[in-house]
N, C-alpha and C positions, 0 to 999 in steps of 0.2 A: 454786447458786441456792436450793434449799432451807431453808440455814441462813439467810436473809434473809426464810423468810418468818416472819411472827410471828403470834398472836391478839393483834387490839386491843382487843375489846370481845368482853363478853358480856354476851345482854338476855336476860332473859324477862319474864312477859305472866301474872302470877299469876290474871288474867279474860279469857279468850279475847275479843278484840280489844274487852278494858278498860283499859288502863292496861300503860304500858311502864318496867322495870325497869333500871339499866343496875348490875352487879355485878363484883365485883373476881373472885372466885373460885368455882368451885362444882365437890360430886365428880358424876361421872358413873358410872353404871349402866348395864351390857350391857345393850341391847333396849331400853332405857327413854329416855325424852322427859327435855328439859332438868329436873332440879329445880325444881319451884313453878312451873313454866311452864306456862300452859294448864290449872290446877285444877280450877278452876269456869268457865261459860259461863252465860251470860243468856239465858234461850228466851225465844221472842215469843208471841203467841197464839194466831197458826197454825202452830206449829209440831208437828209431826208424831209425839214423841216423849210419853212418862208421867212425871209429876214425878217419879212413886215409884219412878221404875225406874231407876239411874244406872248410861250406859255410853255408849260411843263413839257420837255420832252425826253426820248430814253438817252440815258449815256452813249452809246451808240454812236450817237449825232457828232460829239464835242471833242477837242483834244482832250487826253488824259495821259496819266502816269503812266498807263499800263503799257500804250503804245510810243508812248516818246518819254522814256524816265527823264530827260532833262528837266525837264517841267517840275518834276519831285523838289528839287534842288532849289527853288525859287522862292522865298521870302516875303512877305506881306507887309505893309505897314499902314492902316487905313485911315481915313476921316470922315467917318459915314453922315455927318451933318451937310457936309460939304460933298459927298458923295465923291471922295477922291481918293486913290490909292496910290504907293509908291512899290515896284516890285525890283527886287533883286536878286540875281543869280552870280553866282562864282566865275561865270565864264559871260559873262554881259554887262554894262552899265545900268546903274540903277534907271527906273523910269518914273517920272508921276504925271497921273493922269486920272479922266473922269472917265469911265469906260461909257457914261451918256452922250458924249458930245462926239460927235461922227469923223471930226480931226484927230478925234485922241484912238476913237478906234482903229481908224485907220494906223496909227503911232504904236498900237499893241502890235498888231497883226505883224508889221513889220519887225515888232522886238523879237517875238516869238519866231519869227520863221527862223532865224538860224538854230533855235532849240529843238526844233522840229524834225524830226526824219525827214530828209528827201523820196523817201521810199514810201509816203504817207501820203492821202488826200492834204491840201494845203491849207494853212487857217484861213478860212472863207469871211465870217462878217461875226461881229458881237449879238448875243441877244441875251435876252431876259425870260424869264416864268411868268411873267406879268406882275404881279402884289404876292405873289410867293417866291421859293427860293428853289435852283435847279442842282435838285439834290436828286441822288441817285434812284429814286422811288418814288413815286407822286406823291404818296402820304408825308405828309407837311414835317416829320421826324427830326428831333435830335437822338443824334448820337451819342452814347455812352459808353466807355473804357475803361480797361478795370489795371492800373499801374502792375499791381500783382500777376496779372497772368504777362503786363509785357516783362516785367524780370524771371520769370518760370520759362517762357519760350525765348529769352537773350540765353537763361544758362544752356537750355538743351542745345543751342546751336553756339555758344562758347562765344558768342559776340554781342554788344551792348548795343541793342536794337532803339530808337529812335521814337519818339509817340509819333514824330510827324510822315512816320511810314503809312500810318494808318488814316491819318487823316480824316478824326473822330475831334466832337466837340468839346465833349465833357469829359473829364478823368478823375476817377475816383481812386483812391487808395482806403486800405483798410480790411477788404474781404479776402477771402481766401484766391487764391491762383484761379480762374475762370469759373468761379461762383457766380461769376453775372450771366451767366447762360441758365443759371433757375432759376432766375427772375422773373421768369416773362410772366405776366398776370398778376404782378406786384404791382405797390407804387413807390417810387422815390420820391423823398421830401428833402430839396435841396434849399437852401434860405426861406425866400419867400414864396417857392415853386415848389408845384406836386406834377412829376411825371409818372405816367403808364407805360408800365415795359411792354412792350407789343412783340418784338418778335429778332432772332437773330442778325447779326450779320454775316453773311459767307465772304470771303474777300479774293480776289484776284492780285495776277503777278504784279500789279503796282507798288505792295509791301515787298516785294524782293528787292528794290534800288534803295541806297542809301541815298536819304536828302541831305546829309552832306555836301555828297561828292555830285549827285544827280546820275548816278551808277549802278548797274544791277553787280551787287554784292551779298548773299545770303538768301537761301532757299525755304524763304517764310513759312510755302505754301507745304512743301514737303515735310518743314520741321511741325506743324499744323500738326495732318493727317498721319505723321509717325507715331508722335508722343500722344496726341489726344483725340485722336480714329476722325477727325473732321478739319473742313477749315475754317471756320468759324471763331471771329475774333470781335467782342464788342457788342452791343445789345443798340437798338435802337427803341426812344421812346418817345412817345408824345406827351406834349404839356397839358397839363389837363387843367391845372388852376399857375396860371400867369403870376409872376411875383419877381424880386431881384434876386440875383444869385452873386455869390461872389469867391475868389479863392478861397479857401482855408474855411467854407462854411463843414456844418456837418451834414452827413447824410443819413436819414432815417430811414428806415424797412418798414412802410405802412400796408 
C-alpha cells in the first residue's frame, strides 16, 4: 500500500494568507516550516503586535481569507534567493516586490487595500517571525493534505474543490479519503525527509471562497461536519530528519 502512495504537489504561501505558490522541489530542515513559506504577514491596525519587534504571533493579528476572501484569489510567484515576490489577482495588476525594503512595503499595503473590506481594521505595516515562518501555530509545522479526502468532500458537495482553499504545503495522493487523520504518531518518509504527524488541522470559513474567483462559494465547513461529524481537514507535521523532497516522490508509512 505504501509504495502507491506519492507527493503530488508542493505549495507554499511566501505572505501569510497572500498569494499561493505551487513548486516542483524544495530541501527541508529538521524543526523548520516549509522554505519561503509563510515569511512575511500583513498586520492590520488593530492588531496587537510592535512593528519593530519581528516574531511569531497569532493569526488574529494579520489579514486572512477568512475575513477578506479576496486575498484567497491571489497568486504567487517567488524568488527566495533574491527574496522577491510577484502577486497576482483577477481583479488587480500584477505587483513585484521585496516585502524587506520599506518602499516596497509600503507598495503591498497599498495593492492590498482595494482587496480588503472597508468594514476591516486596515493593512497597518509588514512583519516577519524572525528566522522562523508565520504560520498559524507557533510549532515551526508543515502541512500535509491528503488529494483523496479533497475529491470525497468535492463529490459530497457536487463541486470540484480547489487544493488552494486549503492552503496546505504538501499533498499526498494514494491513501484512502481522510486516512491522514490516523496518522498522528506516525512518521512520513517523503524523498530525503522523515516527518512526524503531530496533530490535526481544524479549519475555518476561509475554505468556503473559491480562489478562482476570490468568492465565497461552497459550504466547506458544513459539508465537513455533515459527511464526517468534524471539520477537520489535513494533518500537520514536523520535520524531524531534513532532506530534499520533490513532486512525484513516494511516501512511506514508517
Amino acid at each position: 500500500m505504501t509504495a502507491e502512495i506519492r507527493l503530488a504537489a508542493i505549495v507554499r504561501h511566501p505572505v501569510k494568507s497572500i498569494g499561493h505558490e505551487e513548486i516542483a522541489r524544495v530541501p527541508l530542515t529538521a524543526g523548520r516550516a516549509l522554505p519561503f513559506d509563510r515569511v512575511w504577514a500583513v498586520a492590520h491596525e488593530a492588531a496587537q503586535i510592535a512593528p519593530d519587534a519581528p516574531q511569531w504571533a497569532k493569526k488574529m493579528n494579520f489579514l486572512r481569507g477568512v475575513a477578506g476572501p479576496e486575498l484567497m484569489a491571489i497568486a504567487a510567484a517567488s524568488q527566495p534567493q533574491a527574496r522577491r515576490i510577484t502577486l497576482r489577482h483577477p481583479r488587480a495588476e500584477a505587483i513585484t516586490l521585496s516585502p524587506d525594503r520599506t518602499e516596497d512595503q509600503a507598495r503591498l499595503l497599498a495593492w492590498l487595500r482595494p482587496l480588503w473590506p472597508d468594514s476591516r481594521p486596515a493593512p497597518a505595516f509588514v512583519t516577519t517571525a524572525g528566522d522562523g515562518a508565520m504560520t498559524d501555530v507557533p510549532q515551526q509545522y508543515v502541512s500535509v493534505l491528503n488529494l483523496a479526502s479533497l475529491r470525497d468532500l468535492s463529490g459530497r458537495m457536487g463541486m470540484d474543490l480547489s487544493i488552494h482553499r486549503f492552503r496546505g504545503n504538501l499533498w499526498i495522493d494514494g491513501l484512502a479519503p481522510f486516512a491522514e487523520l490516523d496518522l498522528i504518531g506516525r512518521r512520513l518518509r517523503i524523498g530525503d525527509a522523515v516527518l512526524a504527524v503531530c496533530e490535526r488541522i481544524t479549519r475555518c470559513r476561509a475554505t468556503c471562497t473559491d480562489p478562482a474567483t476570490g468568492r465565497e462559494s461552497g459550504e466547506t465547513l458544513a459539508a465537513l461536519k455533515a459527511g464526517y461529524g468534524h471539520q477537520d481537514f489535513g494533518i500537520y507535521a514536523m520535520v524531524e530528519s531534513g532532506g530534499e523532497i520533490a513532486a512525484g516522490d513516494p511516501v512511506e508509512l514508517i
